[in-house]
C-alpha positions as CSV (number, residue, x, y, z in Angstrom):
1,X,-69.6,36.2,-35.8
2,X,-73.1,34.2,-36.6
3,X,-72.8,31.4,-38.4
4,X,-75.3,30.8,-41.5
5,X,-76.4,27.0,-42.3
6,X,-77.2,24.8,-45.3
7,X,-79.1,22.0,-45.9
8,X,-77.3,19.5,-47.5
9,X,-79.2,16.9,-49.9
10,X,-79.1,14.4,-47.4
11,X,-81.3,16.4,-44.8
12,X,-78.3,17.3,-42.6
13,X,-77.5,21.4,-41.4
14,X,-74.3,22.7,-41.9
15,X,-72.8,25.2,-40.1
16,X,-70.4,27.6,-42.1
17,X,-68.5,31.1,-42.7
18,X,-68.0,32.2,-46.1
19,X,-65.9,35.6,-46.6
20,X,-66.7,37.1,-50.2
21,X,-63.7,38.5,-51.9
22,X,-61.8,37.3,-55.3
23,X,-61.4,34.0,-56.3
24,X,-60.5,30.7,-56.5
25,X,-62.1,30.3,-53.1
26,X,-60.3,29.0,-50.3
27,X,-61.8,26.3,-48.5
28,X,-60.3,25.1,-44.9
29,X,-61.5,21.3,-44.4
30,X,-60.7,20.5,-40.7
31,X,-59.6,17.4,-39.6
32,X,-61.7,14.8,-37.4
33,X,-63.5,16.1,-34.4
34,X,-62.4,19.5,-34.9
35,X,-64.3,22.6,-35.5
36,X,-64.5,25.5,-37.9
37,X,-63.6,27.7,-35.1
38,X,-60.0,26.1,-34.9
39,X,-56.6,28.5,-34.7
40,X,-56.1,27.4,-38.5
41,X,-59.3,27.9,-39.9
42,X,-59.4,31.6,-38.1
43,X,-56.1,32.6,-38.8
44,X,-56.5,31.6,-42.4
45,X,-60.0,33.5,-42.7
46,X,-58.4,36.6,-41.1
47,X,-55.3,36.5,-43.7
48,X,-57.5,36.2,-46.7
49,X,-60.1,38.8,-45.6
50,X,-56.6,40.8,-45.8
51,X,-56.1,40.1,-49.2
52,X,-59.8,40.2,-50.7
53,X,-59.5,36.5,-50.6
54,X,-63.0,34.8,-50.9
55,X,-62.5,32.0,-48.0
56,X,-65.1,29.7,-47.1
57,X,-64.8,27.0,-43.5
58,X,-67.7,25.5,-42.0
59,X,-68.1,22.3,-39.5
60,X,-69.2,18.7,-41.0
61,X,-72.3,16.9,-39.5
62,X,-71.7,15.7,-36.0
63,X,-69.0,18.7,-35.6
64,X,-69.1,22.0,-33.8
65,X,-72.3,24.3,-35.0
66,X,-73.7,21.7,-37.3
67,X,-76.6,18.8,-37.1
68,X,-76.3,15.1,-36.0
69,X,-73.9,13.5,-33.7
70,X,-70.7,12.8,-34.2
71,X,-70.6,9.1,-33.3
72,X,-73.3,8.6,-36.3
73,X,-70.9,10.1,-38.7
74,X,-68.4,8.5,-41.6
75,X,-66.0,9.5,-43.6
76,X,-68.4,9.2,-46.8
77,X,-70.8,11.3,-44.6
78,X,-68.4,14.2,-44.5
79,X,-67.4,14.3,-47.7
80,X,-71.3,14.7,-49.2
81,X,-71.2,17.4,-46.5
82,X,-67.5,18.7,-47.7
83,X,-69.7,18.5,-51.6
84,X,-72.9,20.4,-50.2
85,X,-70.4,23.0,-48.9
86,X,-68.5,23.5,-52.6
87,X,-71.3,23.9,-54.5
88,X,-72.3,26.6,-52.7
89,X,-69.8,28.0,-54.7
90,X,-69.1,29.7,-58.0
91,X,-66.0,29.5,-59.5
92,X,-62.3,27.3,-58.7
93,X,-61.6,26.3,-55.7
94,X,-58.4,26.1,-53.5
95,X,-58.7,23.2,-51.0
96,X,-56.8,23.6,-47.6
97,X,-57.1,20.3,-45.8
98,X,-56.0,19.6,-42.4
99,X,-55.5,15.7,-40.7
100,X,-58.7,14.1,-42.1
101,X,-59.1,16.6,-44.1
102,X,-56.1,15.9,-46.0
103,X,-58.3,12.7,-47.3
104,X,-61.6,14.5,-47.2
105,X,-59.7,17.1,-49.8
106,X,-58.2,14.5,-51.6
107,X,-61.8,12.6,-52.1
108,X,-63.1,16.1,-53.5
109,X,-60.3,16.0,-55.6
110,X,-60.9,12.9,-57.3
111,X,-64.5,13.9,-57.5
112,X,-64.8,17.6,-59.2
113,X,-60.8,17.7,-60.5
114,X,-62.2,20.3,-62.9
115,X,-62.8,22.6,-60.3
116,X,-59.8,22.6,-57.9
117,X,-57.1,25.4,-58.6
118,X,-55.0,23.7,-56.3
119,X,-54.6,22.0,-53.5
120,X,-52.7,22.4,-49.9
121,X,-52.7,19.1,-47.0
122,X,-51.8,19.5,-43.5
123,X,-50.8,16.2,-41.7
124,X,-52.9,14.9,-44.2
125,X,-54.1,11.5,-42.6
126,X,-55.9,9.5,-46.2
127,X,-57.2,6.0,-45.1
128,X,-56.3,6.4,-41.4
129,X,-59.5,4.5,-40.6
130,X,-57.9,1.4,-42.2
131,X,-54.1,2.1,-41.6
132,X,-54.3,3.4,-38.5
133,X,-57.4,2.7,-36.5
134,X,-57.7,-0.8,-37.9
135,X,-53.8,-2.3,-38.2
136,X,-53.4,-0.8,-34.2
137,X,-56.8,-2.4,-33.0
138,X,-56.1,-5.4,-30.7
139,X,-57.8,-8.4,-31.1
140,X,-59.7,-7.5,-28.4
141,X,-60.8,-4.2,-30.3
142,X,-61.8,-5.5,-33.2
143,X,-64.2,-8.5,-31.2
144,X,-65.9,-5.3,-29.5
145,X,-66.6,-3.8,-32.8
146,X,-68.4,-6.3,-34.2
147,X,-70.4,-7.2,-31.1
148,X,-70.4,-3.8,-29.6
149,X,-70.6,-1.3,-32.5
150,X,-68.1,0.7,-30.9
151,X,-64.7,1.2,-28.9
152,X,-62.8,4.0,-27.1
153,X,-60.0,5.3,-28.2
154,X,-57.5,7.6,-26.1
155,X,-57.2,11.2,-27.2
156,X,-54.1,13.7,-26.4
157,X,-57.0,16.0,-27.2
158,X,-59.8,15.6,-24.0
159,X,-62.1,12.9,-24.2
160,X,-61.5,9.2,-26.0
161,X,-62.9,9.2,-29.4
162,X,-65.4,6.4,-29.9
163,X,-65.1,5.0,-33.2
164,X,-67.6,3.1,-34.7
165,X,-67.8,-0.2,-36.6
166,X,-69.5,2.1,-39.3
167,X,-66.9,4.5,-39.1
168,X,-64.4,1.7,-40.3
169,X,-66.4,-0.7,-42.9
170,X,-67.6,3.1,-44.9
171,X,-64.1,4.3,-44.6
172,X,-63.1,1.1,-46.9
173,X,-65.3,2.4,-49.2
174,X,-63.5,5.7,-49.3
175,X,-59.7,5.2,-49.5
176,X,-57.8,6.9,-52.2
177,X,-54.2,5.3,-51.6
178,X,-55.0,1.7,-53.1
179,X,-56.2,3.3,-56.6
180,X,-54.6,5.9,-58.6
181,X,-54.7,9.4,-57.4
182,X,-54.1,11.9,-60.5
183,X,-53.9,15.0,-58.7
184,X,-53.4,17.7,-62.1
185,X,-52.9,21.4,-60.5
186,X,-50.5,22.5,-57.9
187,X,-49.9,20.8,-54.6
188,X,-48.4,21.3,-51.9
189,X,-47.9,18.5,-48.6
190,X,-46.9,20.0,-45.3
191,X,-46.1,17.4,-42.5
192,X,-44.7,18.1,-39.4
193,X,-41.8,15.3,-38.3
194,X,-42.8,15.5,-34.2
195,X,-46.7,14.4,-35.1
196,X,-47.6,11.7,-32.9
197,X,-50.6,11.5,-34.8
198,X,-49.5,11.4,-38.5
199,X,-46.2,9.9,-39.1
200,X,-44.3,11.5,-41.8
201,X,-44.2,8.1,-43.7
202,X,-48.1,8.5,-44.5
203,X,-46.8,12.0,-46.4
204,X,-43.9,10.3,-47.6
205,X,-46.3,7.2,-49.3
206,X,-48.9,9.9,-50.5
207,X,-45.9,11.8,-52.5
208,X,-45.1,8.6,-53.5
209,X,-48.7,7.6,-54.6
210,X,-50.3,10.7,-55.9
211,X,-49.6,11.4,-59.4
212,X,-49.2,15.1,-61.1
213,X,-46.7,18.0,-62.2
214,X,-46.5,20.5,-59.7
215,X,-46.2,18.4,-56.2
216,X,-44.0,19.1,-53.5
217,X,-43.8,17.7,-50.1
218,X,-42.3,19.7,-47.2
219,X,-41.0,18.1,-43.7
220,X,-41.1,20.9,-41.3
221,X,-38.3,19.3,-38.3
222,X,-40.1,19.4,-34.9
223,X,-43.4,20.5,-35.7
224,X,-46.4,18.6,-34.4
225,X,-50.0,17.6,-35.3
226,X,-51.1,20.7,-34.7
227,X,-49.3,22.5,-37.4
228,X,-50.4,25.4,-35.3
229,X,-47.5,27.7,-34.4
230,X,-46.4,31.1,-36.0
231,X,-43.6,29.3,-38.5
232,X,-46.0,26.6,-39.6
233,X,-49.4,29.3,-39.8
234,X,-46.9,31.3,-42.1
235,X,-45.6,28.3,-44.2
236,X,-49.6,27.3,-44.5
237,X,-50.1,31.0,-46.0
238,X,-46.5,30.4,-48.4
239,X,-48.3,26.9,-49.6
240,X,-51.7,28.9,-51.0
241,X,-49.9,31.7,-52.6
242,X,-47.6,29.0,-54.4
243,X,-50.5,27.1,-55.5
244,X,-52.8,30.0,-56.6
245,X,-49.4,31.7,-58.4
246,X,-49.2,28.3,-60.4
247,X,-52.7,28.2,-60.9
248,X,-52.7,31.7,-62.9
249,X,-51.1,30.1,-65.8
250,X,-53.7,26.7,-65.9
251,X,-57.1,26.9,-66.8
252,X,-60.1,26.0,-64.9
């Protein structure tokens, strides 16, 4: 399937899908350096073309289809890209964020709480620039950052990720786990307890953190970052129908 684009008000293109269909919208928000065309973001347009579910996923700048590299990216950069993409459109939204995400979701949010039905994290990974990237850099690291502009990092997903010195001092600008997080409509928290990447304790301290009435957290024993599998792409389905259930009864 073609892809259409936007501009965003920053100048940068956007790559997206968006399936018409009923509302609230659904909107997949991958995780960092992945792509609209992950096994997530398909199945879950393919399951809500099945219900006349309007779904909407598209790539930030720097990611698959759309503009810029990925290297001059930052977590403030996505989410004006994750904003451009909403307001495209009408109507509540349902958020489905995966790894970063999770934070990217959780900025929206904060920002337009008027307009979220309800909300759904994967591995959701909030501040990892700072609490994971950061607290595990070496001294070493953190030398070549400020002199370099850059480091490697190892992947278990193909090349190292090279992760700026931007990438870090904007994601201090952007953390939502040091402030209060009100989070007023139905959530839902999936984490996986064999992610190598996410440890359940960052789901565990967002519970812990966030603030609302209708918030569960649930541990799924063995899964993996990934969150990929037939069990998990079937409790990611269960997690949306609770939310947009709960959300009949709340006005937006």
């Amino acid at each position: 399937m073609t892809h259409k684009t936007l501009t965003t008000p920053q100048g940068r293109t956007l790559a997206y899908h968006l399936t018409d269909g009923s509302g609230p919208t659904v909107v997949f928000l991958g995780g960092f350096k992945s792509d609209m065309g992950g096994t997530k973001a398909v199945h879950l347009e393919d399951w809500c073309k099945s219900q006349g579910r309007a779904f909407l996923r598209f790539d930030y700048s720097g990611h698959g289809d759309s503009s810029g590299a990925f290297t001059d990216g930052s977590i403030g950069d996505w989410f004006d890209d994750a904003q451009a993409a909403v307001a495209m459109i009408d109507g509540p939204l349902v958020l489905v964020g995966s790894s970063m995400g999770g934070w990217i979701s959780l900025l929206l949010a904060r920002a337009i709480p008027d307009r979220i039905a309800g909300l759904v994290t994967i591995a959701a990974a909030p501040d990892f620039t700072e609490d994971s990237m950061w607290a595990n850099a070496t001294t070493a690291q953190r030398m070549a950052l400020d002199t370099d502009g850059q480091i490697a990092l190892p992947s278990d997903y193909g090349d190292p990720y090279i992760i700026t010195q931007r990438l870090i001092t904007d994601g201090r600008t952007r953390l939502v786990l040091r402030d209060p997080l009100h989070l007023p409509f139905p959530t839902r928290f999936l984490q996986g307890t064999a992610d190598r990447d996410v440890d359940q304790s960052v789901a565990l301290r967002l519970l812990g953190h966030a603030t609302g009435d209708d918030m569960h957290l649930t541990l799924v024993k063995g899964a993996d970052h990934r969150f990929s599998d037939p069990q998990c792409l079937s409790l990611i389905e269960t997690a949306i129908l609770q939310v947009l259930d709960a959300a009949t009864s709340r006005p937006i």
